[in-house]
PDB file of the backbone (N, CA, C, O) and the ligand in Angstrom, with CONECT records:
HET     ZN  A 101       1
ATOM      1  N   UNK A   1      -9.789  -1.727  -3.984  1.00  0.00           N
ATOM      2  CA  UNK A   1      -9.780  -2.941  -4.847  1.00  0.00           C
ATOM      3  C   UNK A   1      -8.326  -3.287  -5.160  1.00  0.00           C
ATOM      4  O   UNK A   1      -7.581  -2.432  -5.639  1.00  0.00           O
ATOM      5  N   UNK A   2      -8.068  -4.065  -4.996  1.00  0.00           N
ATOM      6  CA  UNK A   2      -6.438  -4.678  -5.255  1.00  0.00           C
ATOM      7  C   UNK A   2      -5.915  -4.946  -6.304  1.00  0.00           C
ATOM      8  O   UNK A   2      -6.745  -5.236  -7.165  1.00  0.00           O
ATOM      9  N   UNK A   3      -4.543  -4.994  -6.740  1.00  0.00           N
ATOM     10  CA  UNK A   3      -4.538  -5.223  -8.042  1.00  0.00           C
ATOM     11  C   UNK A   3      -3.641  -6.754  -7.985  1.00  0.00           C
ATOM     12  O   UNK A   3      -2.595  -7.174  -7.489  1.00  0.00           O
ATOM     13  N   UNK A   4      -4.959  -7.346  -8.966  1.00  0.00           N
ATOM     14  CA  UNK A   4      -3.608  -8.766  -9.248  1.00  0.00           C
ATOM     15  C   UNK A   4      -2.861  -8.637 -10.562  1.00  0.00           C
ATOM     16  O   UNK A   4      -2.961  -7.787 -11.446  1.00  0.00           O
ATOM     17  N   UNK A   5      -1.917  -9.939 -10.431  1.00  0.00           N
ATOM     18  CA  UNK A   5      -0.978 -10.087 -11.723  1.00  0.00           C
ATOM     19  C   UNK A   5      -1.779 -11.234 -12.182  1.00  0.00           C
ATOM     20  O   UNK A   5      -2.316 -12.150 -11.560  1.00  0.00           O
ATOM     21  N   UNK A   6      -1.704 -10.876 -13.730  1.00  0.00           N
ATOM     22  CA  UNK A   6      -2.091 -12.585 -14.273  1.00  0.00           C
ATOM     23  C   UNK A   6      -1.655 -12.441 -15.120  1.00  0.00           C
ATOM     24  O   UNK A   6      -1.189 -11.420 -15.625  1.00  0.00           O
ATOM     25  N   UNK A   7      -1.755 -14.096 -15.672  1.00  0.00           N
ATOM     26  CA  UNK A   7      -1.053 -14.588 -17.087  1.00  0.00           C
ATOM     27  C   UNK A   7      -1.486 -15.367 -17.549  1.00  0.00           C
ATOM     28  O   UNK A   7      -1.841 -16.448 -17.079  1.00  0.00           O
ATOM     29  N   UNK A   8      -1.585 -14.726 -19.220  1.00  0.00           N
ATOM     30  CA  UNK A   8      -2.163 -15.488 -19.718  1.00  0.00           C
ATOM     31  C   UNK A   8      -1.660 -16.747 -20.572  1.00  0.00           C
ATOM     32  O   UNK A   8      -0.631 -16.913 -21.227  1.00  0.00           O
ATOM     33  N   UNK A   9      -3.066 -17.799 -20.258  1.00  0.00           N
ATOM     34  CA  UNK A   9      -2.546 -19.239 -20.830  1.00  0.00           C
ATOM     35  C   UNK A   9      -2.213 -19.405 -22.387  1.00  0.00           C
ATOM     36  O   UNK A   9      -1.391 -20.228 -22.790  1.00  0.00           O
ATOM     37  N   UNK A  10      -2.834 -18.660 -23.106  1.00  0.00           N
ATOM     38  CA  UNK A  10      -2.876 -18.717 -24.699  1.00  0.00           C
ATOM     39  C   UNK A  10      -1.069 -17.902 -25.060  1.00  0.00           C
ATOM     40  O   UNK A  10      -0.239 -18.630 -25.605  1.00  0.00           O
ATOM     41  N   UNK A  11      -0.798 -16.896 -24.809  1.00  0.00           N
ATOM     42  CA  UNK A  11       0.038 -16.457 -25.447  1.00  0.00           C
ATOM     43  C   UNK A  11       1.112 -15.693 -24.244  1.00  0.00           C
ATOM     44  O   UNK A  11       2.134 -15.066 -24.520  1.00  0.00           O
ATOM     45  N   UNK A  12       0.623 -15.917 -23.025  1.00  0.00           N
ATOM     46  CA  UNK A  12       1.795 -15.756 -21.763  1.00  0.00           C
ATOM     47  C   UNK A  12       2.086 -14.856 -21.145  1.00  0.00           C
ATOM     48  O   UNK A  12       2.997 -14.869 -20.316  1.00  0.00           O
ATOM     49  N   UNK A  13       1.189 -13.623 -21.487  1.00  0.00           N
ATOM     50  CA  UNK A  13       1.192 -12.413 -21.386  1.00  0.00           C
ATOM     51  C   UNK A  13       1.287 -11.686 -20.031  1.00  0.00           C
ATOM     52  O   UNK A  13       0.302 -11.009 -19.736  1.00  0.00           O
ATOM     53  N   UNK A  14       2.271 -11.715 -19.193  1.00  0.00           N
ATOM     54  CA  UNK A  14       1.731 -10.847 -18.004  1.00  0.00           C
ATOM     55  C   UNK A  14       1.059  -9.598 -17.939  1.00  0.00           C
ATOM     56  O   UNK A  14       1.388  -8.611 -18.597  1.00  0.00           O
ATOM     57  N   UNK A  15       0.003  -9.659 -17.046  1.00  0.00           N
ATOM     58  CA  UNK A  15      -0.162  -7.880 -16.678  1.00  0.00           C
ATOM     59  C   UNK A  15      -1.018  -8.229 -15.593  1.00  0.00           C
ATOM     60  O   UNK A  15      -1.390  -9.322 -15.168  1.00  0.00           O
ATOM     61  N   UNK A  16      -1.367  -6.460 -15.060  1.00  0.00           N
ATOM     62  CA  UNK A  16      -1.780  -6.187 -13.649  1.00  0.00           C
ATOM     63  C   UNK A  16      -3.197  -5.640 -14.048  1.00  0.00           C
ATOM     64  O   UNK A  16      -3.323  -4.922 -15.040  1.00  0.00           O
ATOM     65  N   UNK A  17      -4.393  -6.037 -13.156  1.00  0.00           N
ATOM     66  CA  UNK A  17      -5.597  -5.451 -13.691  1.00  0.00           C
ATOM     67  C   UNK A  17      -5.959  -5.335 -12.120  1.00  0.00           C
ATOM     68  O   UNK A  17      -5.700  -6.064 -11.163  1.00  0.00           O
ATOM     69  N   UNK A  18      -6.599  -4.231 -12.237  1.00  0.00           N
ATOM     70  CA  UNK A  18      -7.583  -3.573 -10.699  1.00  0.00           C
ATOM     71  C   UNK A  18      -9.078  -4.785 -10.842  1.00  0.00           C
ATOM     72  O   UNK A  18      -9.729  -4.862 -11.885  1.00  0.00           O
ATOM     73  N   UNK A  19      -9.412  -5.686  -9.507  1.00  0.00           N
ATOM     74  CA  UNK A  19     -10.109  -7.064 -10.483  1.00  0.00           C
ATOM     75  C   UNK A  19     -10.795  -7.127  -8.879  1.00  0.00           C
ATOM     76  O   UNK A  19      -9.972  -7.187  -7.966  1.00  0.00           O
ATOM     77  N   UNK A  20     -12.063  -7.117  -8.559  1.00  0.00           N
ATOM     78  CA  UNK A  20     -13.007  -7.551  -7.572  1.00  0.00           C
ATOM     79  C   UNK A  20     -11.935  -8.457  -7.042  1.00  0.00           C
ATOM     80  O   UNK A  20     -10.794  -8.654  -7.460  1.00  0.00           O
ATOM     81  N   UNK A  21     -12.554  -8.938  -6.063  1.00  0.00           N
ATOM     82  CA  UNK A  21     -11.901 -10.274  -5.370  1.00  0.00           C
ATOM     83  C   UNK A  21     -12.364 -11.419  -6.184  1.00  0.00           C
ATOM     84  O   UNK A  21     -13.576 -11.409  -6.400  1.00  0.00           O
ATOM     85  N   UNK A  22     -11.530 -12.643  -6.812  1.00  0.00           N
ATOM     86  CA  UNK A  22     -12.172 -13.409  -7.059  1.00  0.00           C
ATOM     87  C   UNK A  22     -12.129 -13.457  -8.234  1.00  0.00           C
ATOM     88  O   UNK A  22     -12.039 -14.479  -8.914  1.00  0.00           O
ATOM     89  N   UNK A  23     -12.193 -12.264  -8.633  1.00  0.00           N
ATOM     90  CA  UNK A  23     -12.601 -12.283 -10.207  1.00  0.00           C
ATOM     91  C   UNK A  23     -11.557 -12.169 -11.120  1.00  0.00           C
ATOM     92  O   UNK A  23     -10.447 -12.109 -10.591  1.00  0.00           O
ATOM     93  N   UNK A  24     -11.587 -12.117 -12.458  1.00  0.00           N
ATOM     94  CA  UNK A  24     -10.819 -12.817 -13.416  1.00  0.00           C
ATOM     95  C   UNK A  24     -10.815 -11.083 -14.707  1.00  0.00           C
ATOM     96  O   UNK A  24     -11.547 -10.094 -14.681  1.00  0.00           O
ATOM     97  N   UNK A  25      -9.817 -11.397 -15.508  1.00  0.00           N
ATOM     98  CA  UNK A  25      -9.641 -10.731 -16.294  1.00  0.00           C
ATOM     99  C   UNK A  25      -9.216 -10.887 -17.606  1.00  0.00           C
ATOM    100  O   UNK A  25      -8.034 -11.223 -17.674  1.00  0.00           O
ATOM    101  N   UNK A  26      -9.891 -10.731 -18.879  1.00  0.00           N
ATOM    102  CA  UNK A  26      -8.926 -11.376 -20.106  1.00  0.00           C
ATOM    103  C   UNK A  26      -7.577 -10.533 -20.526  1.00  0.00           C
ATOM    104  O   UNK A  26      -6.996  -9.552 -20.062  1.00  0.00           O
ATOM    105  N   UNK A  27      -7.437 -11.143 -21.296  1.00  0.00           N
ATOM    106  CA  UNK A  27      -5.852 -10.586 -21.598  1.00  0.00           C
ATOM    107  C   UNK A  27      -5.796  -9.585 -21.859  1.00  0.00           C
ATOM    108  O   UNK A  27      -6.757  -9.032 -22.395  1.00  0.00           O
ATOM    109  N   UNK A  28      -4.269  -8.725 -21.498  1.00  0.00           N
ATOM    110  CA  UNK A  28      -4.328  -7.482 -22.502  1.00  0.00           C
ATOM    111  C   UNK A  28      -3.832  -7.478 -23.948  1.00  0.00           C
ATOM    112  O   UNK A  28      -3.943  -6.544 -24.742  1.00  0.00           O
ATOM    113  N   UNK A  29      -3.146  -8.925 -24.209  1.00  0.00           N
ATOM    114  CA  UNK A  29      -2.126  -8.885 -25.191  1.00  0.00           C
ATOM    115  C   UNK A  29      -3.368  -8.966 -26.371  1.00  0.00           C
ATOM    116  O   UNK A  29      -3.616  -8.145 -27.254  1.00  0.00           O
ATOM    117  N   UNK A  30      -4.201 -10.528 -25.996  1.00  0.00           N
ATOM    118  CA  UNK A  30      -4.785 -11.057 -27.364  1.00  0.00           C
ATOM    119  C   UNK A  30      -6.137 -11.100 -27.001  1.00  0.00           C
ATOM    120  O   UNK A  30      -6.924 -11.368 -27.909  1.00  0.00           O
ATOM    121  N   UNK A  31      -6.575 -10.904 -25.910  1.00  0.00           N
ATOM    122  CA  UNK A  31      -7.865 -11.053 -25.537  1.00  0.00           C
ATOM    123  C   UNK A  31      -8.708 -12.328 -25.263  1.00  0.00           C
ATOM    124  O   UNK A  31      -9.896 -12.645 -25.330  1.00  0.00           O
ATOM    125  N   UNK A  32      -7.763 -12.794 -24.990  1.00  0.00           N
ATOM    126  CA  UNK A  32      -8.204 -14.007 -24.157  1.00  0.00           C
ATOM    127  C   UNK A  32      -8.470 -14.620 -22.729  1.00  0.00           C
ATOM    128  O   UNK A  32      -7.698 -14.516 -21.775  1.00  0.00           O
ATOM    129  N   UNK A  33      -9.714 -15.290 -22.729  1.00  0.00           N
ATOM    130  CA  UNK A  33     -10.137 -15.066 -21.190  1.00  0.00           C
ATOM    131  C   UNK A  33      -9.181 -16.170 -20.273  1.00  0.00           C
ATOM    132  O   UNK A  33      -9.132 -16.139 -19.044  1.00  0.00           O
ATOM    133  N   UNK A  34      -8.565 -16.979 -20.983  1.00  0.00           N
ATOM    134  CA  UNK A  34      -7.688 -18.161 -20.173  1.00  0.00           C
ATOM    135  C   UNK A  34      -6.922 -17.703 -19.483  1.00  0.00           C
ATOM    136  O   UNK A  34      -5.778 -18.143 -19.601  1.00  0.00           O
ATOM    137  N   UNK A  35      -7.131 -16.795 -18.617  1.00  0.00           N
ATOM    138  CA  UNK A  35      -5.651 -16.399 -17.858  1.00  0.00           C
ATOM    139  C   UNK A  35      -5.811 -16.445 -16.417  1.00  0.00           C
ATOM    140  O   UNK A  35      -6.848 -16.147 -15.824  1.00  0.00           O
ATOM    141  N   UNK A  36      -4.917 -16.767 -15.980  1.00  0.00           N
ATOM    142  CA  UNK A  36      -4.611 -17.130 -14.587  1.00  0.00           C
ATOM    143  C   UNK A  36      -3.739 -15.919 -13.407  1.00  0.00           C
ATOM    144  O   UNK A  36      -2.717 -15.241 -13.505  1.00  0.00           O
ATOM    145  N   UNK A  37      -4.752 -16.115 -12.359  1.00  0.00           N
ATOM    146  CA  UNK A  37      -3.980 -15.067 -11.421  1.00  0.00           C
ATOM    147  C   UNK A  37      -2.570 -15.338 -11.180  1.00  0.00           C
ATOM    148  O   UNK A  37      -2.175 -16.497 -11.298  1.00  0.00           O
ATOM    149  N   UNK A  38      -1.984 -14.662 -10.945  1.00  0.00           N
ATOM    150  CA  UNK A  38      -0.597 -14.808 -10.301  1.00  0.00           C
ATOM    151  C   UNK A  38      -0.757 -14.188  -8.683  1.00  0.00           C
ATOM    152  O   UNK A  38      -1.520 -13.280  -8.351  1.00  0.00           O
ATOM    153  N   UNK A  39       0.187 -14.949  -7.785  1.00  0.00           N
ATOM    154  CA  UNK A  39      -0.297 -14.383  -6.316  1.00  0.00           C
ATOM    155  C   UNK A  39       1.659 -14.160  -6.507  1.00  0.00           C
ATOM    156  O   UNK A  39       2.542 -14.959  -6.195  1.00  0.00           O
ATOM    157  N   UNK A  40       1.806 -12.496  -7.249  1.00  0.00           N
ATOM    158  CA  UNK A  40       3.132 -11.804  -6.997  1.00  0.00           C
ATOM    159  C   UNK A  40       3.708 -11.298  -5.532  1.00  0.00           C
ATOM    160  O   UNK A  40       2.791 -11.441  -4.723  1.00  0.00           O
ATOM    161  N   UNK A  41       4.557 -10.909  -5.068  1.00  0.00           N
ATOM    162  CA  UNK A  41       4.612  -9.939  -3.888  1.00  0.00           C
ATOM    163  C   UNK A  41       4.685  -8.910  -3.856  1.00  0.00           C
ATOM    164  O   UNK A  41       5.000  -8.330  -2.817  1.00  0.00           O
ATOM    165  N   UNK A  42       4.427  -8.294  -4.958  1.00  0.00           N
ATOM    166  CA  UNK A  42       4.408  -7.005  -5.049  1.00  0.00           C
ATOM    167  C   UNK A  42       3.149  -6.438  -4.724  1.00  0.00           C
ATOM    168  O   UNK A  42       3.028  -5.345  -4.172  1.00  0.00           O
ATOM    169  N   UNK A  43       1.966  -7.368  -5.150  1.00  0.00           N
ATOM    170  CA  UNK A  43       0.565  -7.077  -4.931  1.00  0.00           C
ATOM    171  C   UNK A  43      -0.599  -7.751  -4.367  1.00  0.00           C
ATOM    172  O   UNK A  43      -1.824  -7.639  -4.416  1.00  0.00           O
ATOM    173  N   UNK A  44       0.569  -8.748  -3.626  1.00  0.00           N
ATOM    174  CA  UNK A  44      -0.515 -10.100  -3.187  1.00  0.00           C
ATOM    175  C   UNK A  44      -2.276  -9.387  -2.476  1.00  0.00           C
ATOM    176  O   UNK A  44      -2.739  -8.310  -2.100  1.00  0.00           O
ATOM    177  N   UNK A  45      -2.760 -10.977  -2.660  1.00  0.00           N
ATOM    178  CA  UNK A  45      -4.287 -10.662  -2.882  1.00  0.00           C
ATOM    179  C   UNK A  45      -4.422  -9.495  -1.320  1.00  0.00           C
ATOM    180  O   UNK A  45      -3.453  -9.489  -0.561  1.00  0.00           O
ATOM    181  N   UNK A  46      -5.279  -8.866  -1.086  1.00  0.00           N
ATOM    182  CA  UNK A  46      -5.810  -8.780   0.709  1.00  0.00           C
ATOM    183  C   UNK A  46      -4.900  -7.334   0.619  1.00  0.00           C
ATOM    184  O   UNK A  46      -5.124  -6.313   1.269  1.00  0.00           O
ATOM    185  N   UNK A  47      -3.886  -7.534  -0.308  1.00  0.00           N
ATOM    186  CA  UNK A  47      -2.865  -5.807  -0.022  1.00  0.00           C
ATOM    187  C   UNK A  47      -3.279  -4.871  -0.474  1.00  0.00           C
ATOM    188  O   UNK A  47      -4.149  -5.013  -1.334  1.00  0.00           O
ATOM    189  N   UNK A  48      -2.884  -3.623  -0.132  1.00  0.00           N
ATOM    190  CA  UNK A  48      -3.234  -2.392  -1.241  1.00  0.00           C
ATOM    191  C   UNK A  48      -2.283  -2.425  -2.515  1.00  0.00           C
ATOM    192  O   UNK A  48      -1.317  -3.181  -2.614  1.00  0.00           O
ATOM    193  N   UNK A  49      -2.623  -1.647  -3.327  1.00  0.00           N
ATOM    194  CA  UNK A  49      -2.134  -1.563  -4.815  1.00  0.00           C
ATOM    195  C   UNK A  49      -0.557  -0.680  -4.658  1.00  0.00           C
ATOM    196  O   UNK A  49      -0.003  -0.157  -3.691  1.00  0.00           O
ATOM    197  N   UNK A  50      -0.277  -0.785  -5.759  1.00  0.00           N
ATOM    198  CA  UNK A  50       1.213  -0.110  -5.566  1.00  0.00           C
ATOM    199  C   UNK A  50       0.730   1.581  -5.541  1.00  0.00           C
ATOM    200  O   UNK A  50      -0.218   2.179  -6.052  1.00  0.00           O
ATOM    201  N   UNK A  51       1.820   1.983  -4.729  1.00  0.00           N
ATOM    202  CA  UNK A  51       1.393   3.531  -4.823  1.00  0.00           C
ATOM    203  C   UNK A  51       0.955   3.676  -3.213  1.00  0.00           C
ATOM    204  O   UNK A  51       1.371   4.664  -2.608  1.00  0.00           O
ATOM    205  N   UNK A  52       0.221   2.821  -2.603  1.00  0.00           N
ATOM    206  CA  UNK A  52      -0.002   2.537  -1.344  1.00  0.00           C
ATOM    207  C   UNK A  52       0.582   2.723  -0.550  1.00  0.00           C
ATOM    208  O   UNK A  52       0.181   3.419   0.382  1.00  0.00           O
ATOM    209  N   UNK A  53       1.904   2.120  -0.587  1.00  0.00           N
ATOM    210  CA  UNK A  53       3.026   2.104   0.616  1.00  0.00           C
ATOM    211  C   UNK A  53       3.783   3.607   0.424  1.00  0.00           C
ATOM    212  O   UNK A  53       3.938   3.905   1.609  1.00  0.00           O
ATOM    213  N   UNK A  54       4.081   4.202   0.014  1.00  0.00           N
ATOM    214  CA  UNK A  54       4.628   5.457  -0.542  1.00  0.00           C
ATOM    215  C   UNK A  54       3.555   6.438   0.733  1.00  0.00           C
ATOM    216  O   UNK A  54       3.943   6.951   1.782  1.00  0.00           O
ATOM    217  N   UNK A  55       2.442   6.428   0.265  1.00  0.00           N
ATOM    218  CA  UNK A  55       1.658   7.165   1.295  1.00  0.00           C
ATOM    219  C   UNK A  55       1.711   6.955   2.556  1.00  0.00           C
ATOM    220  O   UNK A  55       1.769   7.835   3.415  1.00  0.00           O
ATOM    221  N   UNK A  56       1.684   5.068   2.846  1.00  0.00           N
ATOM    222  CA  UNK A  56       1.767   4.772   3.998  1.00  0.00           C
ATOM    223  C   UNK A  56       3.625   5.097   5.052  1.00  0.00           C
ATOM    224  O   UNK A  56       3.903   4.989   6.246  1.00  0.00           O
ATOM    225  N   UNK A  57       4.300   5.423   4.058  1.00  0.00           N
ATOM    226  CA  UNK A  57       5.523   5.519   4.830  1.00  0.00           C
ATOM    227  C   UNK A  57       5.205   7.414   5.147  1.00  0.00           C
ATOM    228  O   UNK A  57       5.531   7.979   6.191  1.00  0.00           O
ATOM    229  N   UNK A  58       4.585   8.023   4.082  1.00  0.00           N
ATOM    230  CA  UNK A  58       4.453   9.471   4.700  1.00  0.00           C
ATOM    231  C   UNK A  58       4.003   9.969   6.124  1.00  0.00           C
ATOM    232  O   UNK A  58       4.514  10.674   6.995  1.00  0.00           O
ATOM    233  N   UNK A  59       2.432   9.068   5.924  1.00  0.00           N
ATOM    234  CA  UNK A  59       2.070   8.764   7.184  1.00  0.00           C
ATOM    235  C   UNK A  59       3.036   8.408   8.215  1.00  0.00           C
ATOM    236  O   UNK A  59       3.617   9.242   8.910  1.00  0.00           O
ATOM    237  N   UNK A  60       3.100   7.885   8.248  1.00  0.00           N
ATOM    238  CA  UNK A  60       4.383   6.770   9.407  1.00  0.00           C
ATOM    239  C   UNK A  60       5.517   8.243  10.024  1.00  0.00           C
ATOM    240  O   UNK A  60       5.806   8.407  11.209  1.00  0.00           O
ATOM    241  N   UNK A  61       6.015   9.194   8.811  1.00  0.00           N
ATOM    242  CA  UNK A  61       6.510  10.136   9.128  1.00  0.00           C
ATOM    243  C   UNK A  61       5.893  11.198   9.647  1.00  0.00           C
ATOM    244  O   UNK A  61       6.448  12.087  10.293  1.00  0.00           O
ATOM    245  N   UNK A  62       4.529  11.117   9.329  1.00  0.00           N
ATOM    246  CA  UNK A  62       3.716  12.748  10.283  1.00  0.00           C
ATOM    247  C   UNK A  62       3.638  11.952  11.480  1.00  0.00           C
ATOM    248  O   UNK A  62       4.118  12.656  12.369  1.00  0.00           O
ATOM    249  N   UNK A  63       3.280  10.848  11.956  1.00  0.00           N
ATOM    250  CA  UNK A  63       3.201  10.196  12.873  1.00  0.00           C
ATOM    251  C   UNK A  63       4.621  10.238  13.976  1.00  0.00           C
ATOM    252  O   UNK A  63       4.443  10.120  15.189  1.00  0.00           O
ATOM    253  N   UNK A  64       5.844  10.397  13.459  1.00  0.00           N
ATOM    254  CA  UNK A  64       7.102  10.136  14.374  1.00  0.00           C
ATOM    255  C   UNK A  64       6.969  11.483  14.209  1.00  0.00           C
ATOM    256  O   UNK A  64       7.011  11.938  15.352  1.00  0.00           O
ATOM    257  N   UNK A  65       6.818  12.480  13.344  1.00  0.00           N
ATOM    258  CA  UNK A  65       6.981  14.318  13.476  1.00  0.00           C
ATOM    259  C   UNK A  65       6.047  14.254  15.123  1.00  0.00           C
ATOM    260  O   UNK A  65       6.511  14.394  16.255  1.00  0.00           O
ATOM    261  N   UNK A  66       4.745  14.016  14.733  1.00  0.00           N
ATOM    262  CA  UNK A  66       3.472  14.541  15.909  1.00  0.00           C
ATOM    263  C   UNK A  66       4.362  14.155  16.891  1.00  0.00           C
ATOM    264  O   UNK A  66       5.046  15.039  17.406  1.00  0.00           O
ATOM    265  N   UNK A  67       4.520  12.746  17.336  1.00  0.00           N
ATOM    266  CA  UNK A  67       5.448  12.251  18.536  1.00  0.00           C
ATOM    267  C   UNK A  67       6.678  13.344  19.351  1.00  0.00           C
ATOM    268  O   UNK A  67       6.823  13.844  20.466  1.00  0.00           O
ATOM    269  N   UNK A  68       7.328  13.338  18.176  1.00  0.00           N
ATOM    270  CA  UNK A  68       8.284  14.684  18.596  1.00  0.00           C
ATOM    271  C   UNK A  68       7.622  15.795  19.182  1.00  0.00           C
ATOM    272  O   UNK A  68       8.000  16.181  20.288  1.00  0.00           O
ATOM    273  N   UNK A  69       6.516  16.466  18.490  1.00  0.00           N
ATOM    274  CA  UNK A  69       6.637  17.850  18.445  1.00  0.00           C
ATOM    275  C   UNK A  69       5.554  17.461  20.049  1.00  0.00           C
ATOM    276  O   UNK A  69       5.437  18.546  20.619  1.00  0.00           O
ATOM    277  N   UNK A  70       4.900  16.503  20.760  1.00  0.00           N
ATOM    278  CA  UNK A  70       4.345  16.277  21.774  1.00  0.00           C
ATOM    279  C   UNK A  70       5.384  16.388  22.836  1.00  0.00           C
ATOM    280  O   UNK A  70       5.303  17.212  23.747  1.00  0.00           O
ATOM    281  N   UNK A  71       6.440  15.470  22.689  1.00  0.00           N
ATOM    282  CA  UNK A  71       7.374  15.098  23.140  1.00  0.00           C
ATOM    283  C   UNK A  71       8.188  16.744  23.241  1.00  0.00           C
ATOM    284  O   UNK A  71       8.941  16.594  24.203  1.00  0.00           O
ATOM    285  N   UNK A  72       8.313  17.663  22.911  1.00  0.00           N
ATOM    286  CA  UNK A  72       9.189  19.038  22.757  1.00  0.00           C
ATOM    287  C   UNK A  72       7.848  19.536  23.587  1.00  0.00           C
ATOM    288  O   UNK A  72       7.996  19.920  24.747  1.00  0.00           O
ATOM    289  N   UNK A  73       6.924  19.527  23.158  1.00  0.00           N
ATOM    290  CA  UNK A  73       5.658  20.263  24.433  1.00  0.00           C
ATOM    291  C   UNK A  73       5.794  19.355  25.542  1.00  0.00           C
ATOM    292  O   UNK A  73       6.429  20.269  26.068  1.00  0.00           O
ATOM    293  N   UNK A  74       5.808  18.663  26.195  1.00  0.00           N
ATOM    294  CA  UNK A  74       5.776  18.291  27.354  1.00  0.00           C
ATOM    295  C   UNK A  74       7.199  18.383  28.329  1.00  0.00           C
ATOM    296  O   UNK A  74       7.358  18.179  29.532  1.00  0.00           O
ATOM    297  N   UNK A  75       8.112  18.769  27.288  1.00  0.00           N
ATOM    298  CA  UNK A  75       9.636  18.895  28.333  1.00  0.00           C
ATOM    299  C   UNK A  75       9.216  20.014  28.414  1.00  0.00           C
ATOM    300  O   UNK A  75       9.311  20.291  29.610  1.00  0.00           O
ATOM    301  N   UNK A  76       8.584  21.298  27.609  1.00  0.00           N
ATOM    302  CA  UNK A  76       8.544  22.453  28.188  1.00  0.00           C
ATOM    303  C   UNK A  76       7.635  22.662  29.247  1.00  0.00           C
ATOM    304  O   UNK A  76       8.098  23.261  30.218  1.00  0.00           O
ATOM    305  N   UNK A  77       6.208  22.242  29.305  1.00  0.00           N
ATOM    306  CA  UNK A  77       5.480  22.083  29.897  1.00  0.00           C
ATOM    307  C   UNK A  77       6.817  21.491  31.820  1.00  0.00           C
ATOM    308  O   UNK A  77       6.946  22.426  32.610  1.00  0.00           O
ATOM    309  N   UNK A  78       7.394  20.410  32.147  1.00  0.00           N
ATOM    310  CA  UNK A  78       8.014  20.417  33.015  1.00  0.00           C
ATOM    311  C   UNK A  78       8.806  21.162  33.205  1.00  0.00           C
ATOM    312  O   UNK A  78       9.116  20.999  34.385  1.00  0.00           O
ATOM    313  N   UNK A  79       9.541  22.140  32.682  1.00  0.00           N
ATOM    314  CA  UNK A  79      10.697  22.890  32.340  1.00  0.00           C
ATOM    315  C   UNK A  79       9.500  24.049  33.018  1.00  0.00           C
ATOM    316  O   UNK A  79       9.794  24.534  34.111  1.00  0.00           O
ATOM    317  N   UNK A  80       8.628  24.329  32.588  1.00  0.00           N
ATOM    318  CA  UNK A  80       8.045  25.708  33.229  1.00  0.00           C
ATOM    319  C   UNK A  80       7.569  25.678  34.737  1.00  0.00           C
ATOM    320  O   UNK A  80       7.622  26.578  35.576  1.00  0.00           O
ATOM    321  N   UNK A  81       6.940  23.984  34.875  1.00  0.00           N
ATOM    322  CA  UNK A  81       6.722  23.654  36.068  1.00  0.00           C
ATOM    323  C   UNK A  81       7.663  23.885  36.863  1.00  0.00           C
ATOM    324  O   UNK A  81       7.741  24.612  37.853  1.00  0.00           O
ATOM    325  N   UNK A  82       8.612  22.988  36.194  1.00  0.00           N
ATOM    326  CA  UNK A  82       9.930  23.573  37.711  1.00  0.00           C
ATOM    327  C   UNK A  82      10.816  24.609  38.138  1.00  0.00           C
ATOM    328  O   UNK A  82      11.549  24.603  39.127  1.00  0.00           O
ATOM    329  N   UNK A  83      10.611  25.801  36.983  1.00  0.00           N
ATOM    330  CA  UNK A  83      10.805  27.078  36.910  1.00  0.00           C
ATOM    331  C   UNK A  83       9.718  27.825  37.703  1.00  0.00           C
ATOM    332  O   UNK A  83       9.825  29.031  37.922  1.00  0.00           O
ATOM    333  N   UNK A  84       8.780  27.173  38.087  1.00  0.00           N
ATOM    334  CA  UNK A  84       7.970  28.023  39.008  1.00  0.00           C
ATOM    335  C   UNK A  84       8.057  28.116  40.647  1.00  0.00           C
ATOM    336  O   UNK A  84       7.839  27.160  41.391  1.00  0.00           O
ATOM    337  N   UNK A  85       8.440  29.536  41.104  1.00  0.00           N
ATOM    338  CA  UNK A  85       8.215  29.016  42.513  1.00  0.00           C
ATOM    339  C   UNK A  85       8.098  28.529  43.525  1.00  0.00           C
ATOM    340  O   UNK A  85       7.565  29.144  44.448  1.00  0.00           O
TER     341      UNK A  85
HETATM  342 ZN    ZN A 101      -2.936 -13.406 -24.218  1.00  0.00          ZN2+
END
């Protein structure tokens, strides 16, 4: 579930709420339902939430590790081949 920014119309309040698609949230300041999404870039709609990308760059790094450590098995793998006989 994504998180949007909104703000509210009564008293201006930004904040971030975890919110269905679509759906709406009242304020945190005063509790008012007039508030309007904000489409930020930090969290635009369709993205994952913050905290997301942090994991996704870990990933990205076991991913270039695996590559390597394939890449170090297969020179040995030729390296033994052509050491043979
Ligand atoms: Zn408010």
């Amino acid at each position: 579930m994504p998180i949007y920014e909104f703000e509210c119309e009564e008293c201006g309040a930004r904040f971030e709420e975890l919110v269905a698609a679509g759906g709406a949230s009242a304020c945190s300041a005063c509790g008012s339902e007039r508030t309007r999404r904000l489409y930020s870039s930090v969290s635009p709609p369709g993205r994952q939430p913050r905290g997301a990308k942090v994991r996704s760059d870990e990933s990205r790094r076991g991913d270039r590790e695996a590559a390597r450590q394939q890449r170090i098995t297969e020179s040995r793998k030729r390296r033994a081949a052509g050491e043979k006989p």
